[in-house]
Every structure is written in C-alpha cells, then in structure tokens.
N, C-alpha and C positions, 0 to 999 in steps of 0.2 A: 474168361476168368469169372470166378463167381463171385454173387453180390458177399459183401463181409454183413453179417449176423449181425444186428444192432445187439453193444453192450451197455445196460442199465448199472448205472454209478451211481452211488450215494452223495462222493464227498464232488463239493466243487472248491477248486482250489482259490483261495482268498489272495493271492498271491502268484501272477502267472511268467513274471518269472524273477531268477534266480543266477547272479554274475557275486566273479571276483572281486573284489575289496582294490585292487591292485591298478586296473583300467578303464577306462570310460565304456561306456557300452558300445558308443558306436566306432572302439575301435575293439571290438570282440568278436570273435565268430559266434555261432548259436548252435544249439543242440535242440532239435524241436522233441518233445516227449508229449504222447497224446493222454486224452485224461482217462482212458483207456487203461495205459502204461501210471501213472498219476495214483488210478485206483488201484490196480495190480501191485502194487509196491505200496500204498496204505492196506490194505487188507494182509498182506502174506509180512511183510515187513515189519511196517506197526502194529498191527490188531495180532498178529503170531497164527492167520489160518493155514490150513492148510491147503495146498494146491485145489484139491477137489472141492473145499468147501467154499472157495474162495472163486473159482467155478463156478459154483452153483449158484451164488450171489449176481455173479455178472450174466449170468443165463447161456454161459458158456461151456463149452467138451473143457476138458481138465488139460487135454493137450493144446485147447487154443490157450488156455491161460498159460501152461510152461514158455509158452510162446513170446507171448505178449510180456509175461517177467524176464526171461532173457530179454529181450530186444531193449526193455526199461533197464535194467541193469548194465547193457552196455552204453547205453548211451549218457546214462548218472557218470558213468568210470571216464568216458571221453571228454565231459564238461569239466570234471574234478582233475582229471592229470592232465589234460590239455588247455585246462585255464581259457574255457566258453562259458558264455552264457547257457541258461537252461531254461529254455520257455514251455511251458504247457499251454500246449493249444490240439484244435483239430479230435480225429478220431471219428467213429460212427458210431456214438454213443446218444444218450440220452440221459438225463438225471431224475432220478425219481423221488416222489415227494413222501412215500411211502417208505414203510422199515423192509428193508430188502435181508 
C-alpha cells in the first residue's frame, strides 16, 4: 500500500471533541474524524470552496479531497443521528504557520 501524501491544514481545532447534551461521555460511542477530514469540511463547508481549490490548499489531487469530504460527511451524519461523540484527532497531516 502506498505511503498517504502529507496534508497541510491551516485551521487546528480549539476544541477536539464534540458529544450529546443527553449522556455522559463515557457512556457514548465515538466517531474519530481526522484533521484532515476537520479541514476538508472548514474549507468546502464553511469558507464555500470549491473541491479543486480546496485541493490545492491541502496540496492534494481534487479526487483525494472528494474523498476525504465523503468520508468526513459520513462520519458527522453517524455522530448526529446515532448520538456519539465526535473527536478530532490523527491523520497525516501537518499545520502550517504560513497563508496556505
């Protein structure tokens, strides 16, 4: 298998994770989302890019990013209607200190 392409992220999240109102944490399952997935849905989501240019930010093919937003959108849907937590962590990424 091949190595994964480091992706350079701007944002790091102040906040890594994210549960129900309803139960305690540690009787909650988890949803892990990488910051990979984190930035892919700040960029395309919040900031409104578009796939390719949002791409070219993370120093990524346009198809690793559809990729990487699916997998982040399914796994947002499984925390929100199956009532888990949502931690952000992991990924092969890097942050840059720099305007990307």
């Amino acid at each position: 298998m091949r190595p994964k392409k480091i992706r350079w992220i701007k944002c790091n999240p102040k906040e890594r994770c994210f549960k129900p109102l309803c139960k305690p944490l540690d009787k909650l399952d988890d949803v892990y989302l990488t910051l990979d997935e984190f930035e892919a849905i700040r960029l395309a989501c919040l900031e409104g890019l578009k796939h390719v240019d949002a791409a070219r930010k993370l120093k990524i093919s346009r198809p690793t990013f559809s990729r990487i937003i699916v997998s982040a959108h399914k796994k947002i849907a499984d925390g929100l209607v199956n009532i888990k937590a949502i931690r952000i962590e992991g990924g092969c990424c890097r942050i840059t200190r720099r305007s990307i």
